[in-house]
Backbone as numpy.savetxt, mean C-alpha at the origin, in Angstrom:
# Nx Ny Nz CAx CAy CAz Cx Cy Cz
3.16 -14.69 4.23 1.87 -14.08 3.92 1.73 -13.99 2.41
0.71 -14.22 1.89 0.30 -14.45 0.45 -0.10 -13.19 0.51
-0.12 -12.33 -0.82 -0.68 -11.53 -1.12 -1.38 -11.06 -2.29
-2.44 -10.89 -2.73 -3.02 -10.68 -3.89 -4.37 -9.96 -4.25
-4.36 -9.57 -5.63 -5.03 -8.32 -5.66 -6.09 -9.22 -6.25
-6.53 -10.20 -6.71 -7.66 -11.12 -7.37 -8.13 -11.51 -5.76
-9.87 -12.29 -6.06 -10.25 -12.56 -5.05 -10.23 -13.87 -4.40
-9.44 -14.55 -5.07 -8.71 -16.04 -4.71 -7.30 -15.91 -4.86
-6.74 -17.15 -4.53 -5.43 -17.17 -4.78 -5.52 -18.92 -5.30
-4.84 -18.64 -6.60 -4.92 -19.43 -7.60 -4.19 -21.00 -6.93
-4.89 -22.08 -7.00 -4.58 -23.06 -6.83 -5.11 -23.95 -5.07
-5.65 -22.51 -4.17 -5.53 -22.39 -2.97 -7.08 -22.59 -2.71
-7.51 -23.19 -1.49 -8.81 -22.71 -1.49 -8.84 -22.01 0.22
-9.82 -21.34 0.22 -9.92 -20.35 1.42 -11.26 -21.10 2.59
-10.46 -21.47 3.09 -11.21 -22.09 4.55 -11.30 -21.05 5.54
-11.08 -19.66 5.56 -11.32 -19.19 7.02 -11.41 -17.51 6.50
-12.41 -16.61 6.32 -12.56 -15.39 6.29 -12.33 -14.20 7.59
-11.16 -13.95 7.65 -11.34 -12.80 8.74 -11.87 -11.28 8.77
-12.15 -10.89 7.52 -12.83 -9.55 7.63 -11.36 -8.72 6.60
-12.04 -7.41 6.38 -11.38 -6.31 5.79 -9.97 -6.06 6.89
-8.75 -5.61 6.10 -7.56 -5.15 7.09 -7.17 -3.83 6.55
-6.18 -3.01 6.88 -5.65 -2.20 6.20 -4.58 -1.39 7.02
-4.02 -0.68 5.89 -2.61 -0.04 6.45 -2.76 1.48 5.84
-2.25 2.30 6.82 -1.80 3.36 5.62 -0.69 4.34 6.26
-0.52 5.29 5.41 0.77 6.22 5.92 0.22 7.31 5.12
0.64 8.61 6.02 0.50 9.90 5.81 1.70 10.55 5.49
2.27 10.61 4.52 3.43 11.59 3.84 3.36 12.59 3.30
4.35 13.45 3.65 4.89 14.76 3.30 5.62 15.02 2.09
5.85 15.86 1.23 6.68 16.42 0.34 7.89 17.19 1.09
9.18 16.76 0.66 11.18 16.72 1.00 10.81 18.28 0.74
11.40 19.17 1.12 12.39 20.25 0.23 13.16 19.81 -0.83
14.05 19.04 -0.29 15.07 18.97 -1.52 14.27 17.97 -2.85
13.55 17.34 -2.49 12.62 16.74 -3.80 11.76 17.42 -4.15
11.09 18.78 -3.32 10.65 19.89 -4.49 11.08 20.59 -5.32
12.34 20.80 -4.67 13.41 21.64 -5.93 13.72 20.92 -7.26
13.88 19.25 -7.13 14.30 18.39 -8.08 13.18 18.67 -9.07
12.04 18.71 -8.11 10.40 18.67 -8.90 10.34 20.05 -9.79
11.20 21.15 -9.39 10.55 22.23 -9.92 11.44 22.45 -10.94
12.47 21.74 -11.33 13.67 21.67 -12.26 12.95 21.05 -13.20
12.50 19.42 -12.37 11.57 18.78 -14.12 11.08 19.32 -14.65
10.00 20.05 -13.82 9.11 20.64 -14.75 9.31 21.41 -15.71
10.56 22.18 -15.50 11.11 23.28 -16.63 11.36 21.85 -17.94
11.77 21.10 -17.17 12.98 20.30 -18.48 12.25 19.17 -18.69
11.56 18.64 -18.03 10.50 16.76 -17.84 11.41 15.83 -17.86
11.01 15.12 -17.58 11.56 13.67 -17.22 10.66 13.38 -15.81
11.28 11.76 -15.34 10.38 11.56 -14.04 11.05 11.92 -12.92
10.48 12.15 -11.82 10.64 12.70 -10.48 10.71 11.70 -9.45
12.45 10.89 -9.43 12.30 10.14 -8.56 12.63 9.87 -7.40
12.67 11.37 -7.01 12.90 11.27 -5.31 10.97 11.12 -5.18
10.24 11.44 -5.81 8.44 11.36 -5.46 8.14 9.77 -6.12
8.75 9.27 -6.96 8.86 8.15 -7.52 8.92 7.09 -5.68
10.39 7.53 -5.53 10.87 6.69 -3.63 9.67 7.35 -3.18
9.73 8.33 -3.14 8.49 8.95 -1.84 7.36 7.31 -1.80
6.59 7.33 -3.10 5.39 6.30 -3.50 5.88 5.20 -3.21
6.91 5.08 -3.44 7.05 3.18 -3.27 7.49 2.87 -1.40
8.06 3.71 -0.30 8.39 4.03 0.24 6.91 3.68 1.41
5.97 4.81 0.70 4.96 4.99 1.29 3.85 3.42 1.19
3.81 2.73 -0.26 3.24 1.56 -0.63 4.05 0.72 0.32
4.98 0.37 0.55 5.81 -0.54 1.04 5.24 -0.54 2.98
5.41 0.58 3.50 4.92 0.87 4.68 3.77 0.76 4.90
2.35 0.66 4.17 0.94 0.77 4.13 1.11 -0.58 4.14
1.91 -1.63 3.30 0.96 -3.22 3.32 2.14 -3.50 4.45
2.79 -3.55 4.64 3.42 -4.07 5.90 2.26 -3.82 7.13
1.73 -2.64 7.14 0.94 -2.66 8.61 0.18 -3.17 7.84
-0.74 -3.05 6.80 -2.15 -4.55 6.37 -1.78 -6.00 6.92
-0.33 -6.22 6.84 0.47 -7.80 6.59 0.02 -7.55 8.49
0.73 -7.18 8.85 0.98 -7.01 10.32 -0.95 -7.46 11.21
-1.83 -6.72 10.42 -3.52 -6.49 11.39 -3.61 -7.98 10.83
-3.27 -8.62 9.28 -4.07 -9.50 8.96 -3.51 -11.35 9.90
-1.92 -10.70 10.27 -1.17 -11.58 11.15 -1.73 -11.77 12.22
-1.95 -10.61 12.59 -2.81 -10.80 14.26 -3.62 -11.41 14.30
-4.80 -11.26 12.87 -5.97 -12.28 12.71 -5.59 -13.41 12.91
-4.39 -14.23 12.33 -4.62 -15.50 12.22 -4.35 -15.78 10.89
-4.45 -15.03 10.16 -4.65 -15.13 8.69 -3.06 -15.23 7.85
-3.43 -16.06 7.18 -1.98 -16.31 5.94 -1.73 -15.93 4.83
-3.06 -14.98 4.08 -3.04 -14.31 2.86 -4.18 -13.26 3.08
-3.85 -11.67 2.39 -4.75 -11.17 2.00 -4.76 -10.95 0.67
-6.60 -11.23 0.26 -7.05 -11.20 -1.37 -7.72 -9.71 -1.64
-7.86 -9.69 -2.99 -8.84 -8.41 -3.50 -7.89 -7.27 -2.84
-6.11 -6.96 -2.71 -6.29 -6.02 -2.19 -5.97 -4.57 -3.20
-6.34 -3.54 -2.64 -6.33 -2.63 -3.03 -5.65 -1.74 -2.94
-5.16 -0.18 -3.55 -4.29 0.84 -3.10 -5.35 2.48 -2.94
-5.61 3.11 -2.22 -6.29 4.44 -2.78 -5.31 5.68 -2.06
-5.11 6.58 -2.84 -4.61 7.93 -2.40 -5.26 8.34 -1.47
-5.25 10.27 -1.20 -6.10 10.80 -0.44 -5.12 12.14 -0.25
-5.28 13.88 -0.30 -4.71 14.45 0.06 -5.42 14.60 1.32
-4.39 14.74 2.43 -4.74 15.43 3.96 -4.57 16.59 4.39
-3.73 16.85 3.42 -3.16 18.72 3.93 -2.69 18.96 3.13
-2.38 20.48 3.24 -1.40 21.18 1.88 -0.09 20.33 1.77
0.07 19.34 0.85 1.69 19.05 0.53 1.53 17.71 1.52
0.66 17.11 1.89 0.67 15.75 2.48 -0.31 14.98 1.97
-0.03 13.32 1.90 -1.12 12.49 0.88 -1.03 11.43 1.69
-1.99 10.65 1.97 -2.61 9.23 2.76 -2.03 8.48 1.07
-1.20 7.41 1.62 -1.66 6.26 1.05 -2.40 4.77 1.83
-3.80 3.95 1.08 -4.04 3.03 2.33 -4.16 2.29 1.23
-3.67 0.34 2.26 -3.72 -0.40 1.67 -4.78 -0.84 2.09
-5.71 -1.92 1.39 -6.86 -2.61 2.35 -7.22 -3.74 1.14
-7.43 -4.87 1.79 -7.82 -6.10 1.45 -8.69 -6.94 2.17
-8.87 -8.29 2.05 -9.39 -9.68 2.84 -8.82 -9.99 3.29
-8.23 -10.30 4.71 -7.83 -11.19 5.41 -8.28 -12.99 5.23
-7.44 -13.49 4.75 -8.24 -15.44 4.63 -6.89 -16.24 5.19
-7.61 -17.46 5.51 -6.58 -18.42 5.90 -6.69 -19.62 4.38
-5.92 -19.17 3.64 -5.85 -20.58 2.47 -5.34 -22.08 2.96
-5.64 -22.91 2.18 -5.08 -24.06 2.44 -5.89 -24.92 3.85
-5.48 -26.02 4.14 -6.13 -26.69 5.19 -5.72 -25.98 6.55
């Protein structure tokens, strides 16, 4: 699966449009990575048990995009995107969403 955040994929041309896809995941804040969190803040530096949390959460959101745009038929999604979202006290949506296309012949 190709993936990309431009609305082509360079060199490729797009013979087959399947529509918008997307993924997302609803995560929580650790205990033990709030405590880490409430230490930085006294002292700063970055916070990378919330650092894993994000990449964790990104990683799981385009896998299910990869997964809806597979079902299509489709071999790359273009234009895609990332947006936050809080859902609850201490929980955050991340969603991925793009184009589903079939490049190439």
């Amino acid at each position: 699966m190709i993936l990309s955040n431009t609305e082509e994929v360079p060199g490729q041309s797009i013979s087959a449009f399947y529509g918008v896809v997307s993924g997302s995941t609803v995560r929580t804040k650790h205990v033990g990575r709030d405590l880490m969190a409430s230490l930085k803040n006294i002292f700063g530096g970055e916070l990378k048990g919330y650092t894993e949390l994000l990449h964790e959460a990104r990683e799981e959101a385009i896998s299910r995009m990869v997964q809806q745009a597979e079902s299509l038929g489709a071999n790359a999604v273009v234009n895609i995107r990332f947006s936050t979202s809080s859902v609850a006290q201490g929980a955050a949506e991340l969603f991925a969403y793009g184009t589903a296309v079939k490049v190439g012949a």
